[in-house]
C-alpha positions as CSV (number, residue, x, y, z in Angstrom):
1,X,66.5,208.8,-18.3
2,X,69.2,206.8,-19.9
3,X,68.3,207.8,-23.6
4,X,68.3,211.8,-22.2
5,X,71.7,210.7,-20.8
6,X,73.2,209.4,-23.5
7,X,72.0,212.1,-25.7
8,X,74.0,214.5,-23.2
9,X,76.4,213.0,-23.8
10,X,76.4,212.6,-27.8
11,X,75.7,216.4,-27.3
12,X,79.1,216.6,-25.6
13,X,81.2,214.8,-27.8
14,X,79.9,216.3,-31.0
15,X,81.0,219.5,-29.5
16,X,84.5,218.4,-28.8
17,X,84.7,217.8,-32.7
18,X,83.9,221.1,-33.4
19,X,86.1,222.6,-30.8
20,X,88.7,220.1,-32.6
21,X,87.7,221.8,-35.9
22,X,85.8,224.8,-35.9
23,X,84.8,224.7,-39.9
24,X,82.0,222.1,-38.7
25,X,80.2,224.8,-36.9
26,X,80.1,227.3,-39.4
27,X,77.8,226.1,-41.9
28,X,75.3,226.0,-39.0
29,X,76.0,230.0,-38.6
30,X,75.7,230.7,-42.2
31,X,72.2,228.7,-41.6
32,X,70.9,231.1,-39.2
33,X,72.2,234.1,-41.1
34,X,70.9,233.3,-44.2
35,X,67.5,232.2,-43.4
36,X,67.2,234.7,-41.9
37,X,67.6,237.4,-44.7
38,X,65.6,235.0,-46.8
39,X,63.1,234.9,-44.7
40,X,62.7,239.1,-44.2
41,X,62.5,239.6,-48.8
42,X,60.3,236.3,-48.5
43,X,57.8,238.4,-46.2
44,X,58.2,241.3,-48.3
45,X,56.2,240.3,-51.3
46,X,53.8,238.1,-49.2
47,X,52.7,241.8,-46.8
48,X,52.3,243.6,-50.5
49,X,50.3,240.7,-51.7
50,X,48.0,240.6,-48.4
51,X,47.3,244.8,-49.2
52,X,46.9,244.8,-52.3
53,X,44.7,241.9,-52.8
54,X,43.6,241.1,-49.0
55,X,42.7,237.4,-48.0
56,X,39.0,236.6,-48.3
57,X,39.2,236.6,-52.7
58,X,40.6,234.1,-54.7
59,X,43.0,235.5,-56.1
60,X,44.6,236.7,-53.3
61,X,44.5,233.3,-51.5
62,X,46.1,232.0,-54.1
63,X,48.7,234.1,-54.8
64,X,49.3,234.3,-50.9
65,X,49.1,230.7,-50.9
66,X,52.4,230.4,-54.2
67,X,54.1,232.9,-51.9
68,X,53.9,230.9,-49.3
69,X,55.0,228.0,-50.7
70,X,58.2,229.8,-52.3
71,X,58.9,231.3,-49.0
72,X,59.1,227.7,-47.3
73,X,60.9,226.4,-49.8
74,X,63.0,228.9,-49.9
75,X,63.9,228.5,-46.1
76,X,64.4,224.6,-46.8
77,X,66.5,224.9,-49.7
78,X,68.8,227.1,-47.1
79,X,68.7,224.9,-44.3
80,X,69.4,221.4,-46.7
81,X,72.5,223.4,-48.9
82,X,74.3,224.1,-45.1
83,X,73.4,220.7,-43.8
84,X,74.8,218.9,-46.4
85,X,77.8,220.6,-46.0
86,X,77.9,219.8,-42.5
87,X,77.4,216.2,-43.4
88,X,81.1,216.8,-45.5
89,X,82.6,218.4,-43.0
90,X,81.6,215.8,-40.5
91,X,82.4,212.6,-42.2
92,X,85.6,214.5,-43.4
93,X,86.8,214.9,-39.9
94,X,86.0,211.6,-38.9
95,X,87.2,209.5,-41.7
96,X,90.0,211.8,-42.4
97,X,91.1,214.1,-38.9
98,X,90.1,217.4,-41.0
99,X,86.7,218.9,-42.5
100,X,87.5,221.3,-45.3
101,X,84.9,224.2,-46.3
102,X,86.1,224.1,-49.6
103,X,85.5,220.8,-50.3
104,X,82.1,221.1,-48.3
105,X,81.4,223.9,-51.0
106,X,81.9,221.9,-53.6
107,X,79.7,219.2,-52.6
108,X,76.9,221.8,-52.7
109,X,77.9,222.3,-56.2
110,X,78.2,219.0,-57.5
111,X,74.4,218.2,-55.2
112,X,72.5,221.3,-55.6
113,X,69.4,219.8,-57.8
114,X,69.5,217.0,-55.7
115,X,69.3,219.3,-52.6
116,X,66.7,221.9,-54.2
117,X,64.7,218.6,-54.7
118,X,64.8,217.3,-51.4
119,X,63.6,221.1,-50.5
120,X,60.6,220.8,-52.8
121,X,59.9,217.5,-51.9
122,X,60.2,219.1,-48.0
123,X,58.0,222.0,-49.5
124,X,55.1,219.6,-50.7
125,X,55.1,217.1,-47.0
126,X,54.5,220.5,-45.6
127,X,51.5,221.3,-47.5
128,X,50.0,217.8,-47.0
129,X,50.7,218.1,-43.1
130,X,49.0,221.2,-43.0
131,X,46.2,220.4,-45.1
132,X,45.4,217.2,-42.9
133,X,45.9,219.5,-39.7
134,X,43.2,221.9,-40.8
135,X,42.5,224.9,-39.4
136,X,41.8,226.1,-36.3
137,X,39.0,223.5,-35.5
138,X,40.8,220.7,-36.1
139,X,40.2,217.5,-33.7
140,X,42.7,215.7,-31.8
141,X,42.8,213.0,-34.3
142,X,43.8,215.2,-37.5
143,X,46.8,216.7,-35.0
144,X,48.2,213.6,-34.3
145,X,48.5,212.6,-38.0
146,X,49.9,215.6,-39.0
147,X,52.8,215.4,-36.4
148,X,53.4,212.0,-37.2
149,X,54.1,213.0,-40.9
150,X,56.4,216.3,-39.7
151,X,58.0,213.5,-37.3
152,X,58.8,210.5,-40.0
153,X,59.5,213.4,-42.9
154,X,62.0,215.0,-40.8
155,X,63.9,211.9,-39.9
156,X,64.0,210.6,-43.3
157,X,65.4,214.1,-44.3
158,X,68.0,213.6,-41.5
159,X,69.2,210.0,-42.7
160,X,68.6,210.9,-46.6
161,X,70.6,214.2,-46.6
162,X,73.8,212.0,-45.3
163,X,73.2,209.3,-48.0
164,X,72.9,212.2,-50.7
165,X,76.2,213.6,-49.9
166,X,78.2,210.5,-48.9
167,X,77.1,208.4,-51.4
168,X,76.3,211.2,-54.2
169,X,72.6,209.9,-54.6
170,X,69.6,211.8,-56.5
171,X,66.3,212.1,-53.8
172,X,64.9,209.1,-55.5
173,X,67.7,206.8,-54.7
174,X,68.6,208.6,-51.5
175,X,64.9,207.7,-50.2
176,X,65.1,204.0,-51.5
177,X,68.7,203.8,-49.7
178,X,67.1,205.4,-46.5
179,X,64.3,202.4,-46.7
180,X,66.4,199.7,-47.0
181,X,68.4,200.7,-44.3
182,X,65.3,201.0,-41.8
183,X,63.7,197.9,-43.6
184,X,67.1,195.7,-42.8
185,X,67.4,197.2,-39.3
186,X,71.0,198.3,-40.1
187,X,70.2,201.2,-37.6
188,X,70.8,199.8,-34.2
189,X,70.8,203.2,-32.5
190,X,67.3,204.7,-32.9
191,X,66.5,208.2,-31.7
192,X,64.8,206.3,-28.2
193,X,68.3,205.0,-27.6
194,X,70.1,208.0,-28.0
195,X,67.9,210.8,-27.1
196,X,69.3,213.9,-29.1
197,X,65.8,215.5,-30.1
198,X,65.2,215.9,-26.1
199,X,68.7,217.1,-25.5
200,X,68.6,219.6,-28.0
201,X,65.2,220.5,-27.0
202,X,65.4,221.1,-23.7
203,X,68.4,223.2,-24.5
204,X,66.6,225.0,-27.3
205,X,64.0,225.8,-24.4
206,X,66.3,227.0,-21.7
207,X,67.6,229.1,-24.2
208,X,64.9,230.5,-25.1
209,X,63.5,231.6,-21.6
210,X,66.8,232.8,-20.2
211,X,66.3,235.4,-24.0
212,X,63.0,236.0,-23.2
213,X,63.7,236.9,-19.6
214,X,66.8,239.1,-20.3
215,X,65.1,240.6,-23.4
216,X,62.0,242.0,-21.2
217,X,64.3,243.0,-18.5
218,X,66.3,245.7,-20.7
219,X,63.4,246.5,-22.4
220,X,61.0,247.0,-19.5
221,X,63.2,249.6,-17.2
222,X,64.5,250.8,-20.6
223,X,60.7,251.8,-21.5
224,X,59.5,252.7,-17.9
225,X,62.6,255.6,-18.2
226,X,62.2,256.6,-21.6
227,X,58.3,257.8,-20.8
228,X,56.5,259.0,-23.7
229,X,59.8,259.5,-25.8
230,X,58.8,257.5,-29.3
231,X,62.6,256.9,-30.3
232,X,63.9,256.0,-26.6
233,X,61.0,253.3,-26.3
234,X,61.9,252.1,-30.3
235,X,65.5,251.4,-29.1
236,X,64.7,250.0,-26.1
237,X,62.5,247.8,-27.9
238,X,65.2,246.7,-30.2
239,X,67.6,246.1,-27.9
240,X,65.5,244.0,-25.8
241,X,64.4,241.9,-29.3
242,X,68.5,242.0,-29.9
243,X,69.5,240.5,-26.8
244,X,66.8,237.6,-27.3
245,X,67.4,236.7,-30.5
246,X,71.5,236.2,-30.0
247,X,69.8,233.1,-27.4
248,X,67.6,232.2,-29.9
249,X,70.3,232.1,-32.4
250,X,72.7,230.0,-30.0
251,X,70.3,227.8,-29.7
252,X,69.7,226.7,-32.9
253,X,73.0,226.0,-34.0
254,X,73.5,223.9,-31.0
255,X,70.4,222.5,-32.0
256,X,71.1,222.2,-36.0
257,X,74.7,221.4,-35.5
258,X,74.4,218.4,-32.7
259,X,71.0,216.8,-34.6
260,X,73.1,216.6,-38.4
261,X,76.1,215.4,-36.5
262,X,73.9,212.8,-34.3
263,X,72.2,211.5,-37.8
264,X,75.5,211.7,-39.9
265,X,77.4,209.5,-37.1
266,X,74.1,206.6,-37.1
267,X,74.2,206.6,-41.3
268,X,77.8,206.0,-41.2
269,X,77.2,203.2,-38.3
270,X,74.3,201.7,-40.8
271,X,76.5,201.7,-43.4
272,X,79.4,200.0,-41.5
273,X,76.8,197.4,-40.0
274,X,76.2,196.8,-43.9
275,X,80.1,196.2,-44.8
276,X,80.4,193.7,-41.7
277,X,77.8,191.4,-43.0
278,X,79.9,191.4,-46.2
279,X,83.1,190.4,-44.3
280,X,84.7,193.9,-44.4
281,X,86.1,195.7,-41.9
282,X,83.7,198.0,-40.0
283,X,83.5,200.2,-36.5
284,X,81.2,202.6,-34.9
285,X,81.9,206.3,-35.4
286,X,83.7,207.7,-32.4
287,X,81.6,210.3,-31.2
288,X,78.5,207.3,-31.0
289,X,81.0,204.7,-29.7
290,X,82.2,207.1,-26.7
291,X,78.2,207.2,-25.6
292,X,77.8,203.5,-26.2
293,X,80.8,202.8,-24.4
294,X,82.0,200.5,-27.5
């Protein structure tokens, strides 16, 4: 109860920094927007693909399966290029009082094969996990391992994304960086201690009921009135799907926004625990010392 707590309340200050400075939210927008439009031309070719050479040949597997492949890195390679300028934007406003888009941008510039790597690399873990997952018979055992390798791949993306941009480090050194860090136990706030993930979870869920509830309810009447009228029960259906996804939508910048800010605040704590045992001058980021009480 006391790591849900104290995730509240990370939740609440990271918010307060982007009411402060509203440039840290909108790479988190362009997120959602983006992946989204990549996501409908990804699905594009992959629906030709599927009729034109169907799913039970070779071929087609294959080809389905590249698609596939470039779809989801495609949708990493989105979500990394806005993180990373949230990272800038983030340590910007805390080290310096103001984040800057432009200078968020041109982090992206000077890091994009670095990020486009960490996207393949993303891309690759993906495959693995779903390869040890299986299909639809897959045991107990084979589900656990393949959530523990989503689990420890998406944390080291969290903590290797910050290092990347702060530290202007290729993946290689960003993951040997990351594993130092966890080997020396320079992060004294874990993710049990601060509990983020469930914050942002249960808001992600709460979210998406109350879209799912208020969708169906203008869609239902909506469609009970329109009768057999096609076009009446198409809009209703669309407004209903509208109304859910601006939920959905809130909830994953809340979501994206409070877990980069969360991981970019504990790098930046590691990294000051490092320059105290050198003798220099350190602190805890602001946002994680107002939850710590520090």
């Amino acid at each position: 109860m006391e790591s849900f707590s104290r995730g509240w309340n990370f939740l609440t200050q990271a918010w307060k920094m982007a009411m402060a400075d509203k440039d840290l939210l909108k790479p988190s927008i362009y997120t959602m927007i983006v992946g989204f439009v990549v996501s409908i031309i990804g699905i594009i070719p992959i629906v030709l693909a599927t009729l034109i050479f169907g799913t039970d040949g070779l071929i087609g597997r294959v080809i389905l399966a590249v698609l596939g492949a470039l779809l989801v890195f495609s949708q990493y390679a989105v979500t990394y290029v806005f993180s990373a300028m949230t990272v800038k934007l983030i340590y910007d406003y805390l080290t310096n009082g103001d984040g800057r888009m432009d200078q968020a941008w041109q982090i992206v510039q000077r890091d994009w094969l670095d990020i486009l790597s960490l996207a393949a690399a993303s891309t690759l873990v993906n495959m693995i996990k779903n390869a040890v997952r299986g299909g639809k018979n897959s045991n107990f055992i084979r589900q656990g391992i393949a959530s523990l390798i989503d689990t420890v791949w998406t944390e080291a993306t969290f903590l290797v994304l910050p290092i990347m941009v702060i530290e202007d480090e290729n993946l290689k050194d960003g993951l040997k960086r990351a594993t130092y860090i966890v080997k020396n136990n320079l992060l004294l706030v874990g993710i049990s201690t601060v509990g983020v993930r469930w914050v942002t979870g249960l808001i992600g869920f709460v979210f998406g009921v109350i879209g799912l509830v208020l969708g169906f309810g203008i869609a239902f009447p909506l469609i009970s009135i329109a009768g057999s009228s096609t076009p009446l029960i198409i809009i209703a259906i669309i407004l209903g799907v509208l109304v859910a996804s601006v939920f959905f939508m809130i909830s994953n910048v809340v979501g994206s926004y409070t877990s980069t800010a969360y991981h970019t605040c504990l790098y930046l704590w590691a990294r000051n625990v490092e320059h105290a045992q050198q003798g220099l001058p350190a602190s805890i980021p602001a946002p994680l010392a107002a939850v710590l009480g520090r």
